[in-house]
N, C-alpha and C positions, 0 to 999 in steps of 0.2 A: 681404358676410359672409365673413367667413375660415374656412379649414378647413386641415387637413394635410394637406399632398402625399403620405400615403400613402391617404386619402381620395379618390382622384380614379376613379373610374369612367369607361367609356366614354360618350362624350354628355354628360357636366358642360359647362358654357359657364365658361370661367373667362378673367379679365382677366389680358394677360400683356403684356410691353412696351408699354401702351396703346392695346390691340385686344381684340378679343374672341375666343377660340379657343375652340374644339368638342374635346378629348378624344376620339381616334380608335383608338388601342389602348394598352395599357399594358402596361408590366412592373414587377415586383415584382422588387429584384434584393437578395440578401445576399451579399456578397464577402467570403472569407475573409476580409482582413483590410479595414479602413475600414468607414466606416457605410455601413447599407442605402440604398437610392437609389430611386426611380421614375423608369422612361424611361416616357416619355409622350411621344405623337404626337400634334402637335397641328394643326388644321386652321385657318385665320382665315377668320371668318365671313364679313367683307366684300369678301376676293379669291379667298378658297380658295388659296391658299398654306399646305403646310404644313411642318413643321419639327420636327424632335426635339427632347426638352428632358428635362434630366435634373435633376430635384428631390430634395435631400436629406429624409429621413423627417422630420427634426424643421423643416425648410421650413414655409410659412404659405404660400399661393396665396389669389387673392380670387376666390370666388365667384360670378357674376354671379344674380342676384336674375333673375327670369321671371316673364311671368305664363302662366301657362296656361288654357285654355279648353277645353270639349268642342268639335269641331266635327266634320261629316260629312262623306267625299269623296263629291264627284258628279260630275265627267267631269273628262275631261283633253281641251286643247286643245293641239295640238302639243309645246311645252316648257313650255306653261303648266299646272299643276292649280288645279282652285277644289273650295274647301272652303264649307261652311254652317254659320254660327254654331246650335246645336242650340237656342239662348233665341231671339235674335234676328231667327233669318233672314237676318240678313245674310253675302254672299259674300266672302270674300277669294281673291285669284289668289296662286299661290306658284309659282316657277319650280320644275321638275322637280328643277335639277342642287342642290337643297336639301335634299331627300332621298336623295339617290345612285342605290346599288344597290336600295334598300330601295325605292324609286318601283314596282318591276316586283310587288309583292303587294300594290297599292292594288287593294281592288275595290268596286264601284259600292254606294253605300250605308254604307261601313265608317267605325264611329266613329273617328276619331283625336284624337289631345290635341295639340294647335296651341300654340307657347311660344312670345311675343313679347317685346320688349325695347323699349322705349319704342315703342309701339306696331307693331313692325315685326317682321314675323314671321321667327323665328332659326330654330326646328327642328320640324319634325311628327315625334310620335313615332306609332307604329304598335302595334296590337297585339302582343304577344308572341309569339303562334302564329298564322296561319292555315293554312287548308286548302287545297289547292293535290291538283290530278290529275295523274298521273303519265302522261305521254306518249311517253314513249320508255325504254326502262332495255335494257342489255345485259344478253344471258345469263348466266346462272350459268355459271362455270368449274368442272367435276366435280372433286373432291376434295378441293376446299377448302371449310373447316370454314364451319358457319353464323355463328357467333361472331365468328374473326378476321378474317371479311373482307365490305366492303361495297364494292358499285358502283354505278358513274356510272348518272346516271338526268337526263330531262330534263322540269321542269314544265309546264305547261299555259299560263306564261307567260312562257315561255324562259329561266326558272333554272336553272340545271345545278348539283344535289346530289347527293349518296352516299345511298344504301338499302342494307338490309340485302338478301340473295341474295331472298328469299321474293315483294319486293315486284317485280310486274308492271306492264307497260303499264295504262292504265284503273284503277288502285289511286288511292284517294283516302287523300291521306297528310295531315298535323300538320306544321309546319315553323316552326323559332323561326326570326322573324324579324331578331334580332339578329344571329347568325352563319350565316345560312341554312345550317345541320341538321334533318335529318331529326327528329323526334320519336317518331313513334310511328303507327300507320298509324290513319286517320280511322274513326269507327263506322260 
């Protein structure tokens, strides 16, 4: 399926020199003068090598077509994870280094949407938010404003995020998982 290279989002799988690459950050660029561009960073699924690529706006990129499925995480075995088809029952194993950074807020039980490509599984995406406790945060520094300033803070699963001054040790926080931020503090 074609789309335009100004269509590309983080996480698109798109065919690019006769591989399959993962969209890993993007920029939007208008330069005074010449047309707008997207630099895209892209990942290759079958070696993880990745590589800049800068695509003109009015460019066409191909698509790659996935299927998705629900499936649920239930343990992890050293670099391995296994997910449970949510119809089926049946397990599929996924190596860790396929989810990245993103592997450290899988927790026991959590649905994810598992996308394969001729049967072989390309990406687990994750919730957008989980909730995650706050185990370690440094002090407030006196005089600075609530507003302009946030500090380091460390999760319950060894993420290290920014909070706002208010949020404590033992605070149970919101964290999109896409760029792990903060959200918003848990009820």
């Amino acid at each position: 399926m074609k789309m335009n290279a100004v269509d590309i989002r983080p996480g698109n799988i798109i065919e690019y020199e006769g591989g399959l690459w993962k969209a890993v950050k993007i920029q939007h660029t208008q330069p005074g003068k010449g047309g707008a561009y997207m630099q895209v960073e892209l990942k290759n699924i079958e070696d993880g090598r990745k590589t800049n690529v800068r695509f003109r706006s009015a460019e066409s990129v191909e698509k790659v077509r996935l299927d998705t499925k629900d499936y649920q995480y239930l343990f992890a075995d050293g670099e391995e994870l296994t997910f449970m088809d949510k119809e089926t029952y049946e397990q599929v194993i996924v190596q860790k280094e396929l989810l990245g950074d993103q592997a450290a807020f899988l927790q026991d039980g959590m649905d994810v949407i598992l996308e394969t490509y001729e049967e072989r599984p390309i990406s687990v995406q994750l919730p957008q938010f989980v909730e995650a406790e706050v185990v370690e945060a440094d002090a407030v520094v006196k005089g600075q404003t609530a507003s302009a300033s946030y500090k380091p803070a460390v999760l319950d699963n060894g993420v290290r995020i920014m909070v706002p001054p208010h949020i404590t040790a033992g605070t149970r926080v919101i964290v999109d998982t896409g760029d792990f931020t903060y959200s918003k503090r848990a009820d």
